[in-house]
Structures are given as C-alpha cells and as structure tokens.
C-alpha positions as a Markdown table, in Angstrom:
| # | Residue | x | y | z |
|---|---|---|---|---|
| 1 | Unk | 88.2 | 88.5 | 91.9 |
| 2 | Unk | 91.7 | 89.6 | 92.3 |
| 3 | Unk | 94.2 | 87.4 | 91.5 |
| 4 | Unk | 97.8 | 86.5 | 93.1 |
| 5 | Unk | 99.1 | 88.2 | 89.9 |
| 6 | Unk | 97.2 | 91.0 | 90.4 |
| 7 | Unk | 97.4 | 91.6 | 94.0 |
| 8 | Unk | 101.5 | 91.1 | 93.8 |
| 9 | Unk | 101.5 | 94.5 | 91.2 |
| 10 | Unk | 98.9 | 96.5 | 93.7 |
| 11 | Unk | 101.0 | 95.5 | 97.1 |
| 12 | Unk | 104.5 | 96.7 | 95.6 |
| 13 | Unk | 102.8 | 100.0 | 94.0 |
| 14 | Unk | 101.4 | 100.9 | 97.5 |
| 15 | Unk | 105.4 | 100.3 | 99.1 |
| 16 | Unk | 106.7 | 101.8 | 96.1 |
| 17 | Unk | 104.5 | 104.8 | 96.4 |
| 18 | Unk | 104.8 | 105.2 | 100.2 |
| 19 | Unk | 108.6 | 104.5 | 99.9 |
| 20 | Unk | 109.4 | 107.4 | 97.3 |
| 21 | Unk | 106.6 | 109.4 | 99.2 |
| 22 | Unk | 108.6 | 109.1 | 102.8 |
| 23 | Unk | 111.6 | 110.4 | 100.5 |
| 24 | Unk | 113.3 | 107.0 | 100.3 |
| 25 | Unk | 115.2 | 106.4 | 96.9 |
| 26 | Unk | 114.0 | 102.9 | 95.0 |
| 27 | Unk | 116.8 | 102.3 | 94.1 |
| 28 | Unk | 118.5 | 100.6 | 97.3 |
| 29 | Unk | 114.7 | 98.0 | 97.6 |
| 30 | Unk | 115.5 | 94.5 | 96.1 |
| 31 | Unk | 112.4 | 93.5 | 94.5 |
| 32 | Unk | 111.9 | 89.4 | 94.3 |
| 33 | Unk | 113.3 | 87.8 | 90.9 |
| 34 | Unk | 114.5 | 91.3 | 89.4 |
| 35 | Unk | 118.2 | 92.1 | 89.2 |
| 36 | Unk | 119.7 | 93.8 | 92.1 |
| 37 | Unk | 122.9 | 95.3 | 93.0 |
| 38 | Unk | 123.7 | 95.5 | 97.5 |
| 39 | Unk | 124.6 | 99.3 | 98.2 |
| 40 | Unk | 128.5 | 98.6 | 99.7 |
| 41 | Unk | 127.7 | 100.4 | 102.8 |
| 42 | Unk | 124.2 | 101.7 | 102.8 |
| 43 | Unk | 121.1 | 101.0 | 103.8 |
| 44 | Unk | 118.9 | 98.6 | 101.0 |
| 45 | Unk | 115.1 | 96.9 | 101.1 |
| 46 | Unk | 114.7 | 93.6 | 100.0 |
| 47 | Unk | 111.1 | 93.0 | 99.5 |
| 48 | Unk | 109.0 | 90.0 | 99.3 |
| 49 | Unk | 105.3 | 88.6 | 99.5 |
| 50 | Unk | 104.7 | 85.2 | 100.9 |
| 51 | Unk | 101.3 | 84.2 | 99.5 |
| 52 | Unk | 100.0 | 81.0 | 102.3 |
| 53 | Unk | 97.1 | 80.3 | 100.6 |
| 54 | Unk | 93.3 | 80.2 | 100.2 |
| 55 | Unk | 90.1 | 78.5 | 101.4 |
| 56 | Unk | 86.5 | 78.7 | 100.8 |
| 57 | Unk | 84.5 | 80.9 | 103.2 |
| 58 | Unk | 80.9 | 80.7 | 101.9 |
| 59 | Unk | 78.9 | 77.5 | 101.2 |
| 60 | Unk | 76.2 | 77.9 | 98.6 |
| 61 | Unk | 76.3 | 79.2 | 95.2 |
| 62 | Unk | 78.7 | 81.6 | 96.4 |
| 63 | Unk | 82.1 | 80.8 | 95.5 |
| 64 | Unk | 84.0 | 83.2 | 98.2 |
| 65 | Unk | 87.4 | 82.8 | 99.2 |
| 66 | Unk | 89.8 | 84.0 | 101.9 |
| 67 | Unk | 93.5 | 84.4 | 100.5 |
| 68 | Unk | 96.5 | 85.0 | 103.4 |
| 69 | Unk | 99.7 | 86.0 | 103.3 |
| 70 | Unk | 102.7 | 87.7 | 104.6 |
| 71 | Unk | 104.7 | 91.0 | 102.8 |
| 72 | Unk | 108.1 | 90.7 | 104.5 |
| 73 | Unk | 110.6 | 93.5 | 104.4 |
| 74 | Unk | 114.0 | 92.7 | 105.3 |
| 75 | Unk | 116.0 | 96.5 | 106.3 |
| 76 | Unk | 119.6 | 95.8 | 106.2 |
| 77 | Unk | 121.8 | 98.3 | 107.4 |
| 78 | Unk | 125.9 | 98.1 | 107.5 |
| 79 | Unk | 127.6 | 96.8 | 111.1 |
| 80 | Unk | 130.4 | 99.1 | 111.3 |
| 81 | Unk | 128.1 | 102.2 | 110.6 |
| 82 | Unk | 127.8 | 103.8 | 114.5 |
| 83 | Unk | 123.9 | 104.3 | 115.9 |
| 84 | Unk | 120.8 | 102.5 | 115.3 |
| 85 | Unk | 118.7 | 105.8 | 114.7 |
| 86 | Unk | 118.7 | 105.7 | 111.0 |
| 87 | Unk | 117.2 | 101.7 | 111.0 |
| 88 | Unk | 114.5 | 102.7 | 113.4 |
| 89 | Unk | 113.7 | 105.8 | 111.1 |
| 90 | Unk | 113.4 | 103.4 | 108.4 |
| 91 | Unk | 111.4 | 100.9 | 110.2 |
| 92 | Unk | 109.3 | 103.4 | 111.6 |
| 93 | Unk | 108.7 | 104.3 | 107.6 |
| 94 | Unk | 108.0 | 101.1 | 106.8 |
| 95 | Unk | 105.4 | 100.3 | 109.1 |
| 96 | Unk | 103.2 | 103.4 | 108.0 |
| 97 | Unk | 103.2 | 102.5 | 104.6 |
| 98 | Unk | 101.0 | 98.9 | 105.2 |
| 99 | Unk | 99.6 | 98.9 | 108.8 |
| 100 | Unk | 96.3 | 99.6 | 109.1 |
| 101 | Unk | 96.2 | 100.0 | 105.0 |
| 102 | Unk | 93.8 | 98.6 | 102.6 |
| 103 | Unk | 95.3 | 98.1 | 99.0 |
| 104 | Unk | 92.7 | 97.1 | 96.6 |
| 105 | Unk | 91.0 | 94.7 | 98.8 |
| 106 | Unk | 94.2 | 93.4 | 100.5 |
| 107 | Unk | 93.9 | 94.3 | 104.1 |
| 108 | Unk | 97.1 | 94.6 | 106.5 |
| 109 | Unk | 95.8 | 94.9 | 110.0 |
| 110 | Unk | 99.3 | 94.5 | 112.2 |
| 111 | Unk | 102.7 | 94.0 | 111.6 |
| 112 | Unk | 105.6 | 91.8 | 113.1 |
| 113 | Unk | 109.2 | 93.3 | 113.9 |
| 114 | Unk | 112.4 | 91.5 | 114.6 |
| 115 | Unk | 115.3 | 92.8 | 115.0 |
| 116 | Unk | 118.0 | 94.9 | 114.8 |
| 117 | Unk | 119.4 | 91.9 | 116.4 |
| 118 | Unk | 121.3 | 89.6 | 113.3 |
| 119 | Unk | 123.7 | 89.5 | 111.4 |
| 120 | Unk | 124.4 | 88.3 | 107.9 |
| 121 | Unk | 127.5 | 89.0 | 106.0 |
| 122 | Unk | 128.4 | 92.6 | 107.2 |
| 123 | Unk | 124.7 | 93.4 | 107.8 |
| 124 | Unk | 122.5 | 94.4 | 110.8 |
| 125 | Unk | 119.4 | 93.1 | 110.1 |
| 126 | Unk | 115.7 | 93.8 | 111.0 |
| 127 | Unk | 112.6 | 91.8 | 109.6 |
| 128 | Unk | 108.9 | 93.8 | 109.5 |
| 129 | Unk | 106.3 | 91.5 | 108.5 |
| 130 | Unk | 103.1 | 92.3 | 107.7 |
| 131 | Unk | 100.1 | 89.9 | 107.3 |
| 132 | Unk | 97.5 | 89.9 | 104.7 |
| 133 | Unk | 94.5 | 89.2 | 103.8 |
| 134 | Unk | 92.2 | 89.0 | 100.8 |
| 135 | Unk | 88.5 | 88.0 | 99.8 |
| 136 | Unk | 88.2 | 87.1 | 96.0 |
C-alpha cells in the first residue's frame, strides 16, 4: 500500500523529471514547506498536492481503499512582461507531464486550467490542476 508519504516523493519526482526533461530549470518551482526565493521578474512554479481523502471500496476481508486528490500548479508570470506566449508554452508543458500519466499507482486522467486571468502582487497568474487518484 502506498502511503501519502510515499505517493508525495513519487508525484514531485514525475514533475521534477518531466520539468527538467521539457528543459525547464528547477530552480524557479516552489516546492510546499521548502525555502523559496520569487524570481523578480521571471516566470516561477509553485507546486502543491491537495490530498481529499480516502474511503473503503471493497467489503470483505479485503481492506481496499480509494485515495483522491488534487496536484495544483500555480504558473506565475510578471504583468508588465508583453505577450502571453511564453505562459501558454509553459502550461502546455505542464499539462504533458501528468495528464493521462500513471505515477506509481497514482492515476491523473484530466486536468483543470484557469487562467491567465489574475493577478496577485505584480503576477499574471494561471492555475492547472490535476486530479488524482489512488488504490492502496
């Protein structure tokens, strides 16, 4: 059974790998609860799973278990750069690295996009999310 431990260091490996693969630096993703430093004005990542929860899918002696959840990728990109080619390049990057993808056991089958479309502090911001999930 994998746990939320467990599938938390397999879903950032797969971005990770498909990130630097793309030719992405790693530097400019945010990872949750590590320190992080905002580029001044370049694009950065900041990465998060949402882990909603689990419930029993089998009755019997059979103990299975359906864990969901949501990897949410926030792109933000600076306001006063000109053109909104680069975020979509990124987005477009981002959504090949989890949809349709299997990462030990964790399935990813769609993904949600909002945005370009808000602002916060200086940054454009668009939202990918992706839901997950997992039998254990």
């Amino acid at each position: 059974m994998s746990t939320y431990k467990q599938a938390k260091i397999d879903i950032q490996k797969h971005f990770y790998t498909g990130w630097t693969a793309a030719g992405y630096s790693a530097s400019i993703v945010a990872w949750l609860n590590e320190k992080f430093t905002k580029p001044s004005n370049s694009v950065w990542v900041r990465f998060t799973i949402l882990n909603a929860g689990g419930q029993r899918v089998e009755l019997g002696s059979a103990d299975n278990k359906l864990f969901t959840g949501i990897v949410d990728v926030e792109l933000f990109y600076p306001e006063d750069q000109a053109g909104l080619n680069t975020i979509y390049d990124y987005t477009d990057a981002i959504v090949a690295i989890f949809e349709n993808q299997t990462v030990e056991g964790t399935h990813f089958d769609e993904h949600n996009l909002e945005g370009p479309n808000e602002s916060e502090d200086g940054w454009l911001k668009t939202n990918i999310s992706f839901p997950f999930q997992r039998y254990g």
